[in-house]
C-alpha positions in Angstrom: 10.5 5.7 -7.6 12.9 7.0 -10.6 16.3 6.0 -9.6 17.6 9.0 -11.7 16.2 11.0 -9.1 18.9 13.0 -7.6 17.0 14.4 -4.3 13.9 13.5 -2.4 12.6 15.7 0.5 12.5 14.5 4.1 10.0 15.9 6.7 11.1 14.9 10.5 8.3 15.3 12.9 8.7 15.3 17.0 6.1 14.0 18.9 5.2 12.5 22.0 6.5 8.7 21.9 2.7 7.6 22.8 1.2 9.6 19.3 4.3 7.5 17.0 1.6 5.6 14.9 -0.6 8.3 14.3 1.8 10.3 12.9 3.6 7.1 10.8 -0.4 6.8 9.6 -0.7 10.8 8.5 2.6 10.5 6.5 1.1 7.5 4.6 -2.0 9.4 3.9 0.3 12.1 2.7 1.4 9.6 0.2 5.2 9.3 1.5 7.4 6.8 -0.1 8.4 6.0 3.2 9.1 6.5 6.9 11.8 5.8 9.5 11.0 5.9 13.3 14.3 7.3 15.2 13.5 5.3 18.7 17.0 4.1 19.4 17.4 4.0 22.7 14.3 5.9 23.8 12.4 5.9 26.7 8.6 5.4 26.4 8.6 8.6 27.6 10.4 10.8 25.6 9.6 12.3 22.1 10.1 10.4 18.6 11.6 11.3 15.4 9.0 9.8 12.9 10.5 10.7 9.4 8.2 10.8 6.0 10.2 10.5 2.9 8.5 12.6 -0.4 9.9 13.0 -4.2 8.7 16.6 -3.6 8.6 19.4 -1.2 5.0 19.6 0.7 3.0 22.7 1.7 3.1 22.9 5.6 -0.4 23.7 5.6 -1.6 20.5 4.2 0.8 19.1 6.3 -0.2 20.6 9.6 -3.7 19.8 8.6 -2.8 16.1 7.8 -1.4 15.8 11.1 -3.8 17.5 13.1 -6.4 15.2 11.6 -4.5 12.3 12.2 -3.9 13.1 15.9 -7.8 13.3 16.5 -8.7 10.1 14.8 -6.2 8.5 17.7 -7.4 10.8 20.1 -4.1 13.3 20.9 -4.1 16.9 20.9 -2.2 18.9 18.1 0.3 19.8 20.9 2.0 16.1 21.3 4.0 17.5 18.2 6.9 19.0 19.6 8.7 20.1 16.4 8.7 19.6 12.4 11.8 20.2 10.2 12.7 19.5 6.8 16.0 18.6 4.9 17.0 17.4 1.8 18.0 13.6 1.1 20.3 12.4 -1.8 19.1 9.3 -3.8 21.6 7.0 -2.7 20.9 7.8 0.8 17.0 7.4 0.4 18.3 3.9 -0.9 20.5 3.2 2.0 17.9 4.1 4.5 15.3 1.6 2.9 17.7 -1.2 2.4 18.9 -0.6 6.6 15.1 -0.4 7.8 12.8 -2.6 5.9 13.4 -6.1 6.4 10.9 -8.9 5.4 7.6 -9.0 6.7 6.4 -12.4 8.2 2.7 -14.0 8.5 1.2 -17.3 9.1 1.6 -18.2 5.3 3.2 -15.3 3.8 6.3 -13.7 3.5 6.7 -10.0 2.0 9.8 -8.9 1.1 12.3 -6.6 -1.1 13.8 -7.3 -3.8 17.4 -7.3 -1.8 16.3 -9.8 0.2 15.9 -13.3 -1.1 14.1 -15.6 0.9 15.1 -19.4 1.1 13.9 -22.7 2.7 10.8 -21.6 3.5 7.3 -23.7 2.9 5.3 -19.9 3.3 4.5 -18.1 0.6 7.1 -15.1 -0.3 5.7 -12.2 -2.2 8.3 -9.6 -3.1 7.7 -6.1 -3.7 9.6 -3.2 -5.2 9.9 -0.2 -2.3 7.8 3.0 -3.8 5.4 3.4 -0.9 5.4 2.6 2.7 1.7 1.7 3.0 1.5 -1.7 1.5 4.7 -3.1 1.8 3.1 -5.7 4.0 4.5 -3.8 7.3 1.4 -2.2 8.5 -1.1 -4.0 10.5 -3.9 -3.7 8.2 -2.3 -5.4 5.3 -1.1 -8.0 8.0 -5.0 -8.8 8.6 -5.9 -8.6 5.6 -2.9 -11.4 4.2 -4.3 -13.4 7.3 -7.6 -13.5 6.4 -6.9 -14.5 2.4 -4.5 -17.4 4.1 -7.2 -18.6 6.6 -10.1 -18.4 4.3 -8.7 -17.7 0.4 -10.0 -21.2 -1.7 -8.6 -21.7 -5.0 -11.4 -21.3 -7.8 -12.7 -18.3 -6.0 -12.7 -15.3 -8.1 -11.0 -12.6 -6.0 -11.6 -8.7 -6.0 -9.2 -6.2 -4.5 -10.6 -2.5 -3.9 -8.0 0.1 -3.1 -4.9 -2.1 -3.7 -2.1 -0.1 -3.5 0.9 -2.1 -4.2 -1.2 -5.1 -5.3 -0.1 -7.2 -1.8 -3.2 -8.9 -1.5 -4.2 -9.8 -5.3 -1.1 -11.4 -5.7 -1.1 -13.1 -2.3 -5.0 -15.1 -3.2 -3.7 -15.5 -7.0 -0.4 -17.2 -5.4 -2.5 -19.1 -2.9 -4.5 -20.3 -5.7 -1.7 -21.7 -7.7 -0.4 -23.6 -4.4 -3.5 -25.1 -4.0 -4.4 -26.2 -7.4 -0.5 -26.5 -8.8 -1.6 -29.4 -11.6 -5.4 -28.1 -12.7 -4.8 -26.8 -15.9 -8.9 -26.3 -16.3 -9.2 -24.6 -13.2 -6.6 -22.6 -14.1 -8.1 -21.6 -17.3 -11.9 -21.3 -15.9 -10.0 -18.9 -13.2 -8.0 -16.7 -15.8 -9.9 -13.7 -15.3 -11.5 -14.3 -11.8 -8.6 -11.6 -10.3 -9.1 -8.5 -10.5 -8.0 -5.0 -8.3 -8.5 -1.4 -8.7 -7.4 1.8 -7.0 -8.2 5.4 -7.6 -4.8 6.4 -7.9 -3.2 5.7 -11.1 0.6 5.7 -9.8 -0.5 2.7 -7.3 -1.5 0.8 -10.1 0.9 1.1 -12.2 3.1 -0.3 -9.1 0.9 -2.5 -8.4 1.7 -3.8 -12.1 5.3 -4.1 -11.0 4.6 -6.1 -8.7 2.0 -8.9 -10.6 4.8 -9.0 -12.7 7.7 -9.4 -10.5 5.8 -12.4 -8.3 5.1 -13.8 -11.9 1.1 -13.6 -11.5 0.3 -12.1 -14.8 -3.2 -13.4 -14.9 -4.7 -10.2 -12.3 -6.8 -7.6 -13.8 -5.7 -3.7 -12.5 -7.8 -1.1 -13.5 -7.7 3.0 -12.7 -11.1 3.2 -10.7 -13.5 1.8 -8.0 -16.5 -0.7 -7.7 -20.0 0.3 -9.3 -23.3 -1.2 -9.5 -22.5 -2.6 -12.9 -19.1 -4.4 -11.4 -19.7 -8.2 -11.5 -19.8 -10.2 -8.1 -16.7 -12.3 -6.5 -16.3 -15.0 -4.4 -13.9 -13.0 -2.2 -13.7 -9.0 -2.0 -10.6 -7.0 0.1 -11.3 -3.5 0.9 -8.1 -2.4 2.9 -9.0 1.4 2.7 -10.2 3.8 5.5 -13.5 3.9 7.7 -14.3 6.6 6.4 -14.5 5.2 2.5 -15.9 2.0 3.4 -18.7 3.3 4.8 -20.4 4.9 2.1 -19.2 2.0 -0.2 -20.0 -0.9 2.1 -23.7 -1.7 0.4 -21.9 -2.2 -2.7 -18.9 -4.2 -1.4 -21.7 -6.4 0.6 -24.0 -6.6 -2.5 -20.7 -7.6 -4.2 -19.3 -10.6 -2.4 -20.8 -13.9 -2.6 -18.8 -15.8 -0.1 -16.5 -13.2 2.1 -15.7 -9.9 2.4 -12.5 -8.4 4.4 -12.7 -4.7 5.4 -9.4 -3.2 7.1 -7.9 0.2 7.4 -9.6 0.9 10.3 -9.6 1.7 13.8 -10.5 -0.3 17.1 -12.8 2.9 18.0 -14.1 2.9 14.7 -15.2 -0.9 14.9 -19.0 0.2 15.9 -19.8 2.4 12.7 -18.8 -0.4 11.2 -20.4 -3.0 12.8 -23.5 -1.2 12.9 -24.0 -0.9 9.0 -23.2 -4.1 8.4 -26.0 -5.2 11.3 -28.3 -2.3 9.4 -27.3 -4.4 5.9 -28.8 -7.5 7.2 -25.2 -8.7 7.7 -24.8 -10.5 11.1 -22.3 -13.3 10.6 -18.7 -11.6 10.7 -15.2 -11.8 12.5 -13.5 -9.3 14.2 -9.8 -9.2 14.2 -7.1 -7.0 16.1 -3.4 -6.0 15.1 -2.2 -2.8 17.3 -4.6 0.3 17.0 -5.9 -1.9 13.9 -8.6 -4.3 13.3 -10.1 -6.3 10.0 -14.0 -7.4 9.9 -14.3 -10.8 7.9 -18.4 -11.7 6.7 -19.1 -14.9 5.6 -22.0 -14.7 3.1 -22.3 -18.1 2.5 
């Protein structure tokens, strides 16, 4: 996000208060930079103002489609949107709004906040990130699941893999881990130097996501412009926060790829059986099921 940016463009979307999250998830796959839920005091009952913030004006087509398709993954009919408007937002307001609404994000060891927010007396582990997209601020569910399964089962002197990272939540939190749990071992430190690595398709999440290694001081993880192949190496511990319907076609290779554990996330509780299913047709039987919300996170053990 260029602060010299003068006017961002703000798509408000009425719906039926039940269909919220679906359309909050179609506005992140529309790559906003953010949303804002109007639910002040709403009934359950009554419609929702979900807002998705853009740095540039969207074709309503792909944006009907986007919603459309998002409604059927969550099982609502097109019509639970009542209305969609647009309007212009000046930069400083844009600011306003994201320093009003986003507010750090707790777990059982790890703390995500912004940069306005400084975090003291706390023995969890705070990661603070810059806010230039919504998904993975550490907010949504599946990035929740995903930080809980690095704190409950991240060792240091694993080597760590992160496919799809977005804003790099995830690398930093196992690198950060790491250093906690082996503060003084200057070998293991050095033997580990390269063990962390993520990638993501899109270029302008990476180079966030280099913002953010940098801001959390954890210099030492690898981000590259791309996705996992046969010739990428095997890690201790792989993350693929992405959606059922990339994992699935990449799941051999994140299976083949992870020594010890693998966490899958960005998917749905109805989507848990193609899931489930693959790995059981992979010869992959010992795993963990985890809910958040409409959410869940599958956790193997390999060994």
């Amino acid at each position: 996000m260029s602060d010299n940016q003068k006017l961002w463009f703000a798509i408000e979307i009425t719906v039926d208060s039940q269909a919220v999250e679906a359309i909050e998830f179609a506005l992140n796959e529309l790559d906003a930079l953010g949303t804002e839920i109007n639910n002040l005091g709403k009934k359950p009952t009554e419609t929702i103002c979900v807002i998705g913030y853009f740095n540039e004006r969207l074709n309503d087509e792909i944006v009907r489609t986007q919603l459309d398709e998002a409604l059927r993954i969550y099982g609502f009919a097109s019509d639970a949107v009542k209305k969609i408007s647009r309007r212009n937002v000046e930069n400083t307001d844009w600011l306003a709004e994201w320093k009003k609404h986003w507010k750090p994000t707790v777990t059982e060891k790890f703390i995500i906040a912004p940069t306005w927010e400084r975090v003291e007396d706390t023995d969890k582990i705070v990661i603070y990130i810059e806010p230039s997209m919504a998904f993975g601020t550490g907010t949504h569910e599946t990035t929740k699941l995903c930080l809980q399964a690095i704190g409950e089962n991240y060792q240091a002197g694993m080597s760590f893999l992160d496919v799809g990272t977005g804003t790099g939540i995830l690398a930093i939190a196992a690198k950060m881990q790491s250093k906690i749990q082996n503060p003084k071992s200057k070998i293991q430190n050095e033997l580990t130097l390269d063990s962390f690595w993520a990638c993501d398709t899109d270029e302008n999440s990476i180079e966030i996501a280099k913002e953010n290694v940098e801001l959390n001081g954890v210099d030492e993880i690898n981000l590259f412009v791309g996705s996992i192949s046969e010739e990428t190496p095997k890690f201790d511990f792989v993350c693929a926060n992405l959606t059922a319907d990339v994992i699935l076609p990449l799941l051999p290779l994140l299976v083949e790829k992870a020594r010890k554990k693998l966490v899958l996330s960005g998917i749905l509780k109805e989507q848990e059986n193609s899931i489930t299913e693959k790995l059981r047709e992979l010869q992959v039987t010992d795993f963990k099921v985890q809910t958040d919300g409409e959410w869940i996170s599958v956790l193997t053990d390999n060994g």
